[in-house]
C-alpha positions as CSV (number, residue, x, y, z in Angstrom):
1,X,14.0,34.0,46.9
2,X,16.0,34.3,43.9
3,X,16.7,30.3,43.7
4,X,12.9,30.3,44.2
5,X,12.0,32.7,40.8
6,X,14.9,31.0,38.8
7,X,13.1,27.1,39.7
8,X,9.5,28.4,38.3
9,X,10.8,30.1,35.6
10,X,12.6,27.1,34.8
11,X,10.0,25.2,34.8
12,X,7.8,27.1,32.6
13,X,10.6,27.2,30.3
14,X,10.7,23.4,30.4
15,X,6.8,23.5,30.2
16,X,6.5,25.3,27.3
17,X,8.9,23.5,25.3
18,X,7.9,20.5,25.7
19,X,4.5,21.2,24.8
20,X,5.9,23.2,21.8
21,X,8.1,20.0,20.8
22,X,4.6,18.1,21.0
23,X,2.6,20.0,19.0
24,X,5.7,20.1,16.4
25,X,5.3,16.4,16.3
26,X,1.8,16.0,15.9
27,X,2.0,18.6,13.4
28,X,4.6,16.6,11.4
29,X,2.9,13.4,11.7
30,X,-0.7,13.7,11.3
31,X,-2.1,13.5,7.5
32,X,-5.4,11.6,6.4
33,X,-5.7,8.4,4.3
34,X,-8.4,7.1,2.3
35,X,-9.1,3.5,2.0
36,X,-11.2,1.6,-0.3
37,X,-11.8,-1.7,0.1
38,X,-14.1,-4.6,-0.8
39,X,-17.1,-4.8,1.3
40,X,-17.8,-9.1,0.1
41,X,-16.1,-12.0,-1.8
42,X,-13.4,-13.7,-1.2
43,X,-11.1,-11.2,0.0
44,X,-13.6,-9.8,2.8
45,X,-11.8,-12.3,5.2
46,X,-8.6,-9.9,4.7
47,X,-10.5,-7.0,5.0
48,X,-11.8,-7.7,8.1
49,X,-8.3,-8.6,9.4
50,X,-7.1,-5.4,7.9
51,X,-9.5,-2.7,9.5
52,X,-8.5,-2.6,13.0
53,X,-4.5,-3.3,12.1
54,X,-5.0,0.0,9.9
55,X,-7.0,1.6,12.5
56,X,-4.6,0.8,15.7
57,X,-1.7,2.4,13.1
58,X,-3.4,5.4,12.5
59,X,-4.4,6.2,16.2
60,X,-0.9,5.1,17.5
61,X,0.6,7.0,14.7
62,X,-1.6,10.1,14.6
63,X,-3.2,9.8,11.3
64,X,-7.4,9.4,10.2
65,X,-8.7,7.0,7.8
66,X,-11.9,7.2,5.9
67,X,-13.1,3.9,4.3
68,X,-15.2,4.0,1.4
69,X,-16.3,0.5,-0.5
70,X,-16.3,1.4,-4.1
71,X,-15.2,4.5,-6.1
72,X,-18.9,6.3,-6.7
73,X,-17.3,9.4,-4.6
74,X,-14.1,9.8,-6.1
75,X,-13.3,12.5,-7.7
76,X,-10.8,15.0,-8.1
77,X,-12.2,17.7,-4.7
78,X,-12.3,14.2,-2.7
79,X,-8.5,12.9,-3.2
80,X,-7.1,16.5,-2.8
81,X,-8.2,15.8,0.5
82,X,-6.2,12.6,1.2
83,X,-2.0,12.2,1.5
84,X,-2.7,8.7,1.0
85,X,-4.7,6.7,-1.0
86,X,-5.1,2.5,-0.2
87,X,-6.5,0.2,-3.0
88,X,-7.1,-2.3,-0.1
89,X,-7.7,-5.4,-2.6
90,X,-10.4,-3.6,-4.9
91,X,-9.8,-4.1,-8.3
92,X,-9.2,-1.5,-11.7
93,X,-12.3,-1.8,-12.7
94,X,-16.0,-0.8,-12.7
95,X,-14.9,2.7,-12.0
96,X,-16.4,6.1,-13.4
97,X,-14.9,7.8,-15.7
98,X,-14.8,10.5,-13.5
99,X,-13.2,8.9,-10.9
100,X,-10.5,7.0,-13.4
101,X,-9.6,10.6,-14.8
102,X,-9.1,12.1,-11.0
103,X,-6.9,9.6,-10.0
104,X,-5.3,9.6,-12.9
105,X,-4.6,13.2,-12.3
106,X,-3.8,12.5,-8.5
107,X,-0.9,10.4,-9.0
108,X,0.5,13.0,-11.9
109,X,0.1,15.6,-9.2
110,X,3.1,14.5,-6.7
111,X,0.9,15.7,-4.0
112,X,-0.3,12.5,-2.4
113,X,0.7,8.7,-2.7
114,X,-0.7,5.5,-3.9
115,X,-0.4,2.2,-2.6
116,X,-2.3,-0.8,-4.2
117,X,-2.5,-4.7,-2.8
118,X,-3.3,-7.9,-4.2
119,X,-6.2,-7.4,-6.3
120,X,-5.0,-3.6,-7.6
121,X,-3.6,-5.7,-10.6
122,X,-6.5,-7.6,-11.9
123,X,-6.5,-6.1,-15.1
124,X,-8.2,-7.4,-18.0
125,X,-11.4,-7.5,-19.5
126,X,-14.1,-8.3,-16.2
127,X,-17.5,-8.8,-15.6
128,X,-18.4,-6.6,-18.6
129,X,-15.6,-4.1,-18.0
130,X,-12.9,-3.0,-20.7
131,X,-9.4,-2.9,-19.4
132,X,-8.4,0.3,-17.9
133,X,-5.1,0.7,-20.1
134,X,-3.6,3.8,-18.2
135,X,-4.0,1.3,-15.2
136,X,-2.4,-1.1,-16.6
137,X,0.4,1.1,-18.0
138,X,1.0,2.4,-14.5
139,X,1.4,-1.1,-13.5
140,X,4.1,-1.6,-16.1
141,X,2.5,-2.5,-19.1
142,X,0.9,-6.0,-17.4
143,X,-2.4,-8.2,-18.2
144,X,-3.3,-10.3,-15.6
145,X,-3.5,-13.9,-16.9
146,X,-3.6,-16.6,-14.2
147,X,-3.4,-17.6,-10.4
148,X,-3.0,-20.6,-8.4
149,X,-6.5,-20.9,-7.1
150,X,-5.8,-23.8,-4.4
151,X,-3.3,-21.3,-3.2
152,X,0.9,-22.1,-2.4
153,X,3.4,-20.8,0.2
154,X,6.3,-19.1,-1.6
155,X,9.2,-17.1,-0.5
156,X,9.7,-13.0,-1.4
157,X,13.2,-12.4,-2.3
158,X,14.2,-8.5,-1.3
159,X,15.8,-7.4,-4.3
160,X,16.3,-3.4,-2.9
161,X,16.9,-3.5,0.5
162,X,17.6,0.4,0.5
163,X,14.5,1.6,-0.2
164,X,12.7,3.0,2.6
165,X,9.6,0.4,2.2
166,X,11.6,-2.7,2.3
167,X,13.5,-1.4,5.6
168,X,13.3,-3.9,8.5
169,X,12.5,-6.2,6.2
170,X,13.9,-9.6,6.2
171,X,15.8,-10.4,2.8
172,X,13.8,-13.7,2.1
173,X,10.8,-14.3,4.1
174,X,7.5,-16.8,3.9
175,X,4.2,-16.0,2.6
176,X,1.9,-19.1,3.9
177,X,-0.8,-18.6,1.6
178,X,-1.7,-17.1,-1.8
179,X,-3.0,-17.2,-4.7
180,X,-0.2,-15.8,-6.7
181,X,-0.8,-13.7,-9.7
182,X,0.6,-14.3,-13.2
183,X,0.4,-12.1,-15.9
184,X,1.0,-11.6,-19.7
185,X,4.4,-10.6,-18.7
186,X,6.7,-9.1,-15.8
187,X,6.3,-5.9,-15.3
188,X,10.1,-5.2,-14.5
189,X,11.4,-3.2,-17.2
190,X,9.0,-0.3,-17.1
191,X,9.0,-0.3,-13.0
192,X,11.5,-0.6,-10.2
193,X,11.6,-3.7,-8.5
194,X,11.4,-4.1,-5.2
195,X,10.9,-7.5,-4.5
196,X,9.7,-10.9,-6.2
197,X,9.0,-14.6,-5.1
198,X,11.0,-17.4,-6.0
199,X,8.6,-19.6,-8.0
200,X,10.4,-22.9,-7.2
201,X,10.0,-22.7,-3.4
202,X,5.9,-23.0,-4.2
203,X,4.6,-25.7,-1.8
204,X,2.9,-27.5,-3.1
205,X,4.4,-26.8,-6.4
206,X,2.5,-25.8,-9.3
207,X,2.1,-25.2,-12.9
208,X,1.0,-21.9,-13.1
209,X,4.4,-19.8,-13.1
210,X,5.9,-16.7,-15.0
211,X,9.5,-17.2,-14.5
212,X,10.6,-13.0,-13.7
213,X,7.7,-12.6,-11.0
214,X,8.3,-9.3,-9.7
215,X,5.5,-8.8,-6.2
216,X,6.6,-5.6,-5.3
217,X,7.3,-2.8,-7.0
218,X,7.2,1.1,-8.0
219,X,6.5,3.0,-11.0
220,X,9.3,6.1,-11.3
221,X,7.5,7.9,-13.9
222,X,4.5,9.4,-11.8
223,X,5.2,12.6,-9.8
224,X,3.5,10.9,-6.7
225,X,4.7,8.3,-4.9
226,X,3.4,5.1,-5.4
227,X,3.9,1.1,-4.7
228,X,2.4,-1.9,-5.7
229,X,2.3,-4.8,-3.0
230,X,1.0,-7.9,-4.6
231,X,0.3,-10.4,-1.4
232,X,-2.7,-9.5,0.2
233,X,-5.6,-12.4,-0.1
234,X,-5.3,-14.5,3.6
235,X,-5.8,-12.5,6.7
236,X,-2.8,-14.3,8.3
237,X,-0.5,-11.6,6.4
238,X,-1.5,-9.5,9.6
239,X,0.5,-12.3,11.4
240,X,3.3,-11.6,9.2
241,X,6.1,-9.6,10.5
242,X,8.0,-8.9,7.5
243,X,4.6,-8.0,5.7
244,X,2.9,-5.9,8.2
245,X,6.1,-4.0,8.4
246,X,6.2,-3.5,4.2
247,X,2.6,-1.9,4.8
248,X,3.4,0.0,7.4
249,X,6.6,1.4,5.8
250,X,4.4,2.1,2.2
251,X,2.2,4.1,4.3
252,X,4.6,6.5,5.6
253,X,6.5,6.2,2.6
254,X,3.6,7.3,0.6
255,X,2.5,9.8,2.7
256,X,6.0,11.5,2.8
257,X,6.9,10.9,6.3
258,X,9.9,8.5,4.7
């Protein structure tokens, strides 16, 4: 009889635990990401690649995601909502000023993170738009000034493999398709550097180079976390290994779980 007691209550013990050690874990991992994205154009290709990768994370990884297609809704009550916030390939302009001044004030607040591909860095003056210059300060000071618009393989070069986005990561790996941003000038001595491409392994070659041409990177003088992933034009990058884990690892990074 005893043996018989001392097995159940075992097993409640056991029981309860383990559901304890669950909910501990859920607790821990769940937070809520918003992502805004471009809903046409060129990039709406990598978009639609992007949505169900991001979507297949989150529910394997017990996080929500809201999508939103331009920055109307932004505003400061919104983003204190969200640990994350994904610039999924929409650009610094044609924002409010309302929503310019809350996320300005979101990534001074170290209470959520940032991450920005591809077209996050098209700064300049746009389709009637003036250049948003805290933008481009918080992107190290750069103006965008040129791409390769019949596109070029390159390899990234891992220049901090200790960080916790670039872990995993292969130290040189091949992007098959881009466009490849230039700008006015690299952005490397007002940001850390986390990665660049080596210019000279373009194929085909081209032209259209910077010299110092930083990809990946994060700006150390904001409270909240942030990082700044240039690739992110062909939906094939959801083929990529070494770039679906950099995304992967800036989400958790961003959202604190790193």
């Amino acid at each position: 009889m005893k043996n018989s007691i001392f097995a159940i209550v075992l097993v409640l013990f056991c029981f309860f635990f383990h559901g304890n050690c669950i909910a501990q874990k859920s607790k821990k991992g769940k937070f809520k990401m918003l992502v805004l994205y471009e809903n046409g154009g060129h990039h709406l290709d990598f978009t639609k690649a992007a949505k169900p990768w991001l979507n297949k994370l989150a529910l394997d990884n017990n996080f929500t995601i809201d999508y939103i297609e331009n920055t109307k809704i932004i505003n400061e009550t919104i983003l204190k909502q969200y640990k994350v916030f994904l610039q999924l390939d929409y650009p610094p302009y044609a924002w409010s000023e309302e929503s310019m001044k809350a996320f300005e004030k979101y990534m001074n607040s170290g209470k959520g993170g940032w991450i920005g591909l591809h077209h996050a860095t098209l700064l300049g003056e746009f389709d009637g738009y003036p250049m948003w210059q805290w933008f481009s300060d918080f992107m190290g000071g750069i103006r965008f000034e040129n791409y390769i618009p019949d596109f070029a393989s390159g390899k990234v070069k891992i220049e901090d493999n200790t960080h916790p986005v670039t872990k995993g990561v292969s130290t040189k790996f091949l992007v098959q398709k881009e466009e490849w941003y230039t700008y006015n000038k690299s952005p490397r001595n007002n940001v850390h550097v986390l990665a660049s491409v080596d210019e000279s392994t373009y194929i085909p070659d081209s032209k259209i180079k910077m010299g110092d041409h930083p990809v990946i990177w994060t700006n150390t003088n904001f409270a909240s976390r942030n990082i700044y992933i240039f690739m992110g034009h062909s939906p094939d990058l959801f083929q990529n290994e070494a770039y679906t884990t950099l995304l992967k690892n800036a989400i958790f990074w961003a959202a604190g779980k790193k």
